[in-house]
N, C-alpha and C positions, 0 to 999 in steps of 0.2 A: 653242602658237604655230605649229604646222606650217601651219595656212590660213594664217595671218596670211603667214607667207614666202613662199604660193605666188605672189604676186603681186608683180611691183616697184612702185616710188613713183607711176609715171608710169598703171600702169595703176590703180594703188591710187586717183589723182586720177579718174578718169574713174570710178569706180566709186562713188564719193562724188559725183560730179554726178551722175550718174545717180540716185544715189537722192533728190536735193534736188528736181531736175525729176520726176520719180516721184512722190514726195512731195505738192508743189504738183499737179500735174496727171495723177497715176492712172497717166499711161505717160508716154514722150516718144520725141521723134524725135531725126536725129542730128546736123540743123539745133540742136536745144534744148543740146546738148551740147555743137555747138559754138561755139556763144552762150553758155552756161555756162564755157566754159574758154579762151575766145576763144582758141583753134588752130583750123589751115585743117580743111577736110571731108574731104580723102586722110588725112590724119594721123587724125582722129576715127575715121573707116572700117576703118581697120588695125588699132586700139584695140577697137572696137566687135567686130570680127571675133575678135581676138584672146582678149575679156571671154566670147562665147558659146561658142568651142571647148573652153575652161577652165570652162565649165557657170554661168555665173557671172549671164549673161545670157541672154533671150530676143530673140533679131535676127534680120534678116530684109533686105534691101534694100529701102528703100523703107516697108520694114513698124516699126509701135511698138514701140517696145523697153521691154520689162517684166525686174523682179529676179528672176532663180531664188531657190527656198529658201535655196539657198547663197550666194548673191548678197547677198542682203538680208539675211543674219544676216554677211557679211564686211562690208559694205556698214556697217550698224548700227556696227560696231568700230570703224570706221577714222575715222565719226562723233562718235562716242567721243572718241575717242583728241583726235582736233579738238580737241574743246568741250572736255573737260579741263583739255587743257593751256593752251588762249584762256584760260578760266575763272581758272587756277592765276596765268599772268603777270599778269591785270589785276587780281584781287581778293587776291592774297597779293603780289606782286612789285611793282605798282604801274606796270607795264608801261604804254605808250600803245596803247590799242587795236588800231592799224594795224597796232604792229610786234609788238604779240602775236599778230595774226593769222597774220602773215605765217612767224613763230617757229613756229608752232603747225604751218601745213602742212610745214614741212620736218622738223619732228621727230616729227609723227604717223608717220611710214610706220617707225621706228627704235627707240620705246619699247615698252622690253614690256609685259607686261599685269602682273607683278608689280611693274612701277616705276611702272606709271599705277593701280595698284589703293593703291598707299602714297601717289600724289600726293594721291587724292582721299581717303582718309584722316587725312591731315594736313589738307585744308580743313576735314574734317568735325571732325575736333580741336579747330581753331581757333575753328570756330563757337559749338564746347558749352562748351570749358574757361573756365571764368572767367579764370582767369591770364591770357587770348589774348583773342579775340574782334577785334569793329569799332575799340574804343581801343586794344588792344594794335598791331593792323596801321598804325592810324593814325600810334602813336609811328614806327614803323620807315617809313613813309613819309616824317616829317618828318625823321626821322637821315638818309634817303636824300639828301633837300632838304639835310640838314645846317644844319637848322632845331633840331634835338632838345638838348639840353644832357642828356649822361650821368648827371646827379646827382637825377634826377628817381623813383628808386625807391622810396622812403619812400613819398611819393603815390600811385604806382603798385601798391603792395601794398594799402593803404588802400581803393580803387578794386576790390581784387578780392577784398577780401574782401567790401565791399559787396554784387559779384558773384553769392558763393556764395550768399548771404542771400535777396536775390534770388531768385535760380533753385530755391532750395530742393535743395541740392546734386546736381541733375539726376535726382533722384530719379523715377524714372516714373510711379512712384504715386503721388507729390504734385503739386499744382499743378495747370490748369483744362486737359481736354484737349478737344477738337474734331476733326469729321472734315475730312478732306482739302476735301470738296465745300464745307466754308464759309468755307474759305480763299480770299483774292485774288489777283489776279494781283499777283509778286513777294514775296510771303510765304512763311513757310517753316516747317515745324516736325518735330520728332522721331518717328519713327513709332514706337506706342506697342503698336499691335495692330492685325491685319489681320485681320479678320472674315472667314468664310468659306474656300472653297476654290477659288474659280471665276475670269474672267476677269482682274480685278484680281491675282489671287495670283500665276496665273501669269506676267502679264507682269512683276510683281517680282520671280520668283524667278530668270526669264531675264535680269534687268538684276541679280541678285546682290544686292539690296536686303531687306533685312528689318527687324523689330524693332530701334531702334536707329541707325538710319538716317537724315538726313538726306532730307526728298521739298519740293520748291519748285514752287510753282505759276507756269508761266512767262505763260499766258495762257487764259481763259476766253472760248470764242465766246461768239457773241451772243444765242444763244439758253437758253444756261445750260448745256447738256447735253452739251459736252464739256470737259472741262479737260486742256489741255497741261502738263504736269509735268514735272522734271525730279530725277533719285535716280541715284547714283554714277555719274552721267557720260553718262548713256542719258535720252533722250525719251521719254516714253510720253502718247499721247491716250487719255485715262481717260472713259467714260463716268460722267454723274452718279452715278447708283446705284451703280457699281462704287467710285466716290471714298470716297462714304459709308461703304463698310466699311473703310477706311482711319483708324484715329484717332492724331490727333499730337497731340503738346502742342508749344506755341507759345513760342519761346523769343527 
């Protein structure tokens, strides 16, 4: 956690735009940042100043500003930390998008990594356990509404054990697996086995993802040969053939 604190809140935000405008467009200026964060360009400038002396950034007056290695790996967390917790309020909490947003940037720069490692945990619980899943979240949406009538468990067991049956008790070696690459965008499934030891491996191993693991395809360019994905809490652009060594079972 010691990167994680060298930074406060305020520069922690600029360092997350920066990586968005990065992202999209390779570098950015400090015009883009401060269109990203809509603050004046003195205020940006001090930031900017402040992000390169702390090695964080590459800046220059006038000049593109690019991530250092360190940049871009604090940069990646703080990323993280975001999408998680967005993630956590709209799909377990039942949050309104906006104001999960909004939740999300003030409590990203505050969570540790042992509390956002057990948040996403618990989604990925929710996902596999039959008990839980999309009907389980959905009753506790409608108790939230105060739509739910309490006596509704008989049914509700009925429904999971269906579940297990189903799923073949999550068993990895049962049931139909497939690679990552023939997955759609917003599909999802279990990683079963990562083939090889090369590009693909690595950027799982740096996002903490393995065997076991929840991987979701967020979007497929147009061309077929990259897929954007998304595994505990981290993005990663997956070359096709590196996808392929990826097999999940689809749950």
């Amino acid at each position: 956690m010691s990167q994680i604190e060298e930074l406060s809140a305020s520069l922690e935000d600029y360092l997350e735009a920066i990586y968005h405008v990065v992202s999209e467009k390779q570098a950015a200026r400090a015009k883009d940042i401060a269109k990203k964060t809509g603050v004046n360009s003195s205020s940006v400038t001090g930031a900017l100043r402040a992000l390169a002396e702390k090695g964080y950034i590459n800046y220059a007056p006038y000049d593109l500003i690019t991530l250092t290695p360190k940049g871009q790996k604090h940069a990646r967390d703080v990323v993280r930390r975001h999408e998680a917790l967005k993630d956590f309020f709209i799909r377990v909490l039942f949050i309104e998008p906006m104001e999960a947003e909004e939740t999300a940037c003030k409590m990203e720069h505050t969570v540790s990594r042992s509390v956002l490692d057990r948040i996403i945990s618990l989604m990925e619980f929710i996902d596999l356990c039959p008990r839980a899943g999309t009907e389980w979240l959905g009753q506790f949406a409608a108790r939230c509404e105060k739509e739910s009538p309490l006596d509704e468990c008989k049914g509700c067991l009925e429904q999971c054990i269906g579940g297990l049956r189903d799923l073949g008790g999550l068993d990895p070696d049962s049931g139909v697996t497939q690679s990552l690459s023939s997955l759609g965008s917003g599909e999802r499934g279990l990683i079963v086995k990562i083939a090889g030891k090369g590009n693909v491996a690595r950027q799982l191993k740096e996002s903490g993802a393995d065997v076991g693991n929840i991987i979701e395809v967020e979007a497929v360019d147009d061309s077929g040969e990259v897929i954007r994905a998304k595994v505990m809490g981290y993005h990663l652009d997956l070359r096709k053939e590196d996808a392929e060594k990826v097999v999940v079972k689809m749950f």
